[in-house]
C-alpha atoms as one frame of an Amber mdcrd trajectory, in Angstrom:
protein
  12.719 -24.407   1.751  10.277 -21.128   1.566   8.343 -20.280  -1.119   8.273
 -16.771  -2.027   4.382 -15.964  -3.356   5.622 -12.700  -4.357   5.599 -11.524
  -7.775   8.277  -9.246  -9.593   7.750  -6.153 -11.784   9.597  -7.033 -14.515
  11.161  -4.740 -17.381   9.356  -6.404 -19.897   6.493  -5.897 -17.784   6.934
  -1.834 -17.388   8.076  -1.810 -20.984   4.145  -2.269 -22.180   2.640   0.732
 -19.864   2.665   3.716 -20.832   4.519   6.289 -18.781   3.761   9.377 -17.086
   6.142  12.305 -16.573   5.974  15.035 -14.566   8.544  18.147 -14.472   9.124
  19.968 -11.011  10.571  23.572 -10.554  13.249  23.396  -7.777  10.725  24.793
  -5.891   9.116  21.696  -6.241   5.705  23.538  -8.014   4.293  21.210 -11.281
   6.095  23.166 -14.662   5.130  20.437 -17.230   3.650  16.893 -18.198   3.161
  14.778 -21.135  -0.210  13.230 -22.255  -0.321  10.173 -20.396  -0.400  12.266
 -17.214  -2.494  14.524 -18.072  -4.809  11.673 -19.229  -4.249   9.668 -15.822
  -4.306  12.682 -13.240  -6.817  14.789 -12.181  -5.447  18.190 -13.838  -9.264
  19.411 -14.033 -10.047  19.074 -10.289  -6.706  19.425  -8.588  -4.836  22.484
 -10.964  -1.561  21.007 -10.140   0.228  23.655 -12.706   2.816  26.341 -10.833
   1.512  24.470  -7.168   3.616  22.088  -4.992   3.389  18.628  -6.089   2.563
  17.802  -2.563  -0.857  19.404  -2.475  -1.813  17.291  -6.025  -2.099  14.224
  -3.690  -4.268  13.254  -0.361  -3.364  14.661   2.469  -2.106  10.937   3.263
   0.693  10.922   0.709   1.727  14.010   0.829   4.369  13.292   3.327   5.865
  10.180   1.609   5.820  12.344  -1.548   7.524  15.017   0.535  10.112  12.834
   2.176  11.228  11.033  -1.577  11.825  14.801  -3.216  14.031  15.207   0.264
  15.696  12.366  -0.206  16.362  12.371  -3.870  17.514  16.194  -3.410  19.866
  15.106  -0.485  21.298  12.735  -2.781  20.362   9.751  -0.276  21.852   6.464
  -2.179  18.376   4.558  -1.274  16.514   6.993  -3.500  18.478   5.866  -6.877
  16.972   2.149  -6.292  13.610   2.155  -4.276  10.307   3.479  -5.346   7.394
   4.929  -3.336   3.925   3.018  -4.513   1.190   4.878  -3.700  -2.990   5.746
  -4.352  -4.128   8.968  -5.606  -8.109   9.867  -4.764  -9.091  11.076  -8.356
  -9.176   8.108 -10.442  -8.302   6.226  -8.049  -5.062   4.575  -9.274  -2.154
   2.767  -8.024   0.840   4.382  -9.333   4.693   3.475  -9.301   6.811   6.382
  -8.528  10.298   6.989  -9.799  12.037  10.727  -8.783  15.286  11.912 -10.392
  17.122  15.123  -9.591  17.855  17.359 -12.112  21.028  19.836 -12.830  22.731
  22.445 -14.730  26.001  22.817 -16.600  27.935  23.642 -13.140  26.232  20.681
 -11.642  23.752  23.467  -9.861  19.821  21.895  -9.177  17.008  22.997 -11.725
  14.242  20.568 -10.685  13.322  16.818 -10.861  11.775  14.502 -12.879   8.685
  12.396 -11.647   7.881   9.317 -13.778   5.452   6.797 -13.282   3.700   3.696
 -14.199  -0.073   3.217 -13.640  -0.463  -0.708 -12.350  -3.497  -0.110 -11.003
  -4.899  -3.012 -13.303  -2.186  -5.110 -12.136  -2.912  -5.227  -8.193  -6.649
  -4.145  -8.093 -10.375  -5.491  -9.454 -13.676  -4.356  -8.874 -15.799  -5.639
  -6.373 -18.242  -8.395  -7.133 -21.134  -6.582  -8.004 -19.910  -3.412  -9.157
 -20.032  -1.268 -12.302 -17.606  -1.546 -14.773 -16.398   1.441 -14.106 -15.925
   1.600 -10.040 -15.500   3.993  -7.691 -12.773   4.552  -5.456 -14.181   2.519
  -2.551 -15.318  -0.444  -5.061 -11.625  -1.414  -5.843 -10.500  -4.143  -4.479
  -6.578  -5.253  -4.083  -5.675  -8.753  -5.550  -1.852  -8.022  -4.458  -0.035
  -5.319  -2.488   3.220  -3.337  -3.525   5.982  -4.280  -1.594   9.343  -3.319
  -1.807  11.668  -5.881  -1.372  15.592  -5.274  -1.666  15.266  -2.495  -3.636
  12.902  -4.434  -6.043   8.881  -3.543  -6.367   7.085  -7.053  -6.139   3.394
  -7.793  -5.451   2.347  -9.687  -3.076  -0.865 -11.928  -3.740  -3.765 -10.938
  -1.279  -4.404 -14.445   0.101  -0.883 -15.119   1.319  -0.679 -11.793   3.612
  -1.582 -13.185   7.418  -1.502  -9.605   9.006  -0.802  -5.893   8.122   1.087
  -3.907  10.971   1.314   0.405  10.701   4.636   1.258  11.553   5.228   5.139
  11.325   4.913   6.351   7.029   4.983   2.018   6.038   2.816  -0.938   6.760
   5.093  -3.998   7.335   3.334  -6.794   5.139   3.502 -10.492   7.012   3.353
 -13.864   5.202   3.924 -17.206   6.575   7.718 -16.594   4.820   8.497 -13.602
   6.518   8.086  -9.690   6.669   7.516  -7.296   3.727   7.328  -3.315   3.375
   4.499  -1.435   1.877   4.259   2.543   1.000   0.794   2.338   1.222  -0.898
   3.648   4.363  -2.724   1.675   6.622  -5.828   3.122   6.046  -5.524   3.070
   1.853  -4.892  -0.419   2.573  -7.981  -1.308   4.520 -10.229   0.693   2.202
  -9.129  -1.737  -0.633  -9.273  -5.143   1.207 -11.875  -7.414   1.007 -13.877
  -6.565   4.473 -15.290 -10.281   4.335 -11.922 -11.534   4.513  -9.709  -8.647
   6.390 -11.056  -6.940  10.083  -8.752  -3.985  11.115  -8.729  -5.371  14.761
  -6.394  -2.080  16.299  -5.279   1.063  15.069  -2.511  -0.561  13.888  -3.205
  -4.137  12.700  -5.307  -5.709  10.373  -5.811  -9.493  10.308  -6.473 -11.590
   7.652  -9.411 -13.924   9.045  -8.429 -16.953   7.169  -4.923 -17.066   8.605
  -6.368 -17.061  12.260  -5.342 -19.645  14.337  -6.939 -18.939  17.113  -7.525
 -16.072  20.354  -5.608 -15.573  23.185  -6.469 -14.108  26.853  -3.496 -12.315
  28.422  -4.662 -10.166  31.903  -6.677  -7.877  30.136  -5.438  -8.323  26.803
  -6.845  -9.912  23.986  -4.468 -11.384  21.673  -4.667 -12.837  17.714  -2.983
 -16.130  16.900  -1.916 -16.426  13.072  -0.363 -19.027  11.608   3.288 -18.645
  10.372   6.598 -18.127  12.256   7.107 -14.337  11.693   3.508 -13.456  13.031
   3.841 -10.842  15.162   1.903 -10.265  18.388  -1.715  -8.512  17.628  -3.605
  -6.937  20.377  -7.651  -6.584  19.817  -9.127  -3.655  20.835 -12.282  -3.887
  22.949 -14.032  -2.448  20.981 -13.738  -4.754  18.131 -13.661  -8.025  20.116
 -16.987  -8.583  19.623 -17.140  -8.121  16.058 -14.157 -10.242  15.199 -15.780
 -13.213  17.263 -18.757 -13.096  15.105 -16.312 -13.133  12.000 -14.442 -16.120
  13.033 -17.846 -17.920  14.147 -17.206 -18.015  18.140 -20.222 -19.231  19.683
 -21.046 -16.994  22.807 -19.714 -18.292  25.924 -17.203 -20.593  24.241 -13.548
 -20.684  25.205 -11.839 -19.468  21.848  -9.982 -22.559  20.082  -8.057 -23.309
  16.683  -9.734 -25.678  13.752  -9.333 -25.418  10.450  -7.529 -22.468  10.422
 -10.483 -20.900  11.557 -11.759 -20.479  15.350 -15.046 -21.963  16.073
């Protein structure tokens, strides 16, 4: 029987943040917020006020945020139940996104509602060594976001063997199975621990500990990892050197499996 590691964001949990609320225009420009977003985003630096909402975040997010507001104003039933979890560059937070559509007396759109809940302090420490108050490269994620039917649940760092890119959503693999993640790639290697996660291709990042060992195909260099859903991740050359020194490969030895480690 599997063991799920993930853990769920509960109502009593979301009942003790605060909440942020944002109001959109049709038009989709910021009209109005209350205090707790005002105290969490960066009004001072980005001017959000009669602008899309799209250019308030990184240039990264902007098309997730973009592609929620379509869906929510298309009605799509998915946008009802799932959230979009996603990083914002000043602070830099973790916030939980809900949209909802709003509408006149003859059912005619108006504008939406954002609302969402900061768990940055849920998912993400400093670094060892850091101030207490760190910057946005000194946060460090001790679970990732996933979505997981239709429910947000975080997924404790440790237990992730790989991270894969796949188009606007990293799939998130465990030894249990396959999870998805609204976080980009990139956001995601930022905020792992670099001693313990090597992005090995444009598109993968290993967890070290979870290597089982290295494979030569032709010309292809391949990660072993241990669990049944690991997927098939290709090294790029350019890293192969790098990720034999992490894993301890003594030069001119045949790659092999011990200890979950290759030595």
């Amino acid at each position: 029987m599997s063991v799920d590691h993930s853990t769920n964001i509960r109502l009593e949990l979301l009942e003790t943040l605060p909440v942020g609320i944002v109001h959109l225009t049709a038009e989709r420009e910021v009209a109005a917020m209350n205090d707790h977003a005002r105290a969490i985003l960066p009004i001072d630096v980005k001017r959000p006020f009669g602008r899309l909402v799209s250019q308030f975040h990184t240039a990264r997010a902007r098309t997730k945020v973009d592609a929620l507001l379509d869906e929510t104003a298309t009605g799509c039933p998915l946008s009802a139940q799932s959230s979009l979890t996603m990083m914002i560059d000043i602070p830099d937070r973790v916030l939980l996104i809900k949209l909802s559509q709003l509408s006149d007396e003859a059912q005619q759109p108006t504008g939406f509602i954002l609302v969402f809940f900061d768990v940055t302090d849920w998912v993400a420490v400093p670094s060892e060594g850091d101030a207490a108050t760190p910057t946005a490269a000194q946060l460090r994620l001790t679970q990732i976001p996933t979505l997981v039917d239709r429910q947000v649940r975080f997924l404790p760092v440790p237990s992730v063997t790989c991270l894969e890119s796949n188009a606007h959503t990293v799939r998130i693999y465990t030894r249990e199975g396959v999870h998805t993640c609204n976080l980009s790639i990139s956001d995601l290697q930022d905020r792992l621990d670099p001693r313990q996660f090597l992005r090995v291709h444009r598109r993968f990042i290993v967890n070290l500990d979870q290597v089982t060992g290295l494979n030569r195909v032709g010309s292809r260099t391949l990660v072993l990892l241990q669990g049944q859903a690991a997927p098939e991740v290709p090294v790029s050359r350019e890293v192969i050197t790098r990720l034999k020194r992490a894993l301890k490969v003594p030069k001119g030895v045949a790659s092999r499996a011990k200890n979950g480690r290759v030595d």
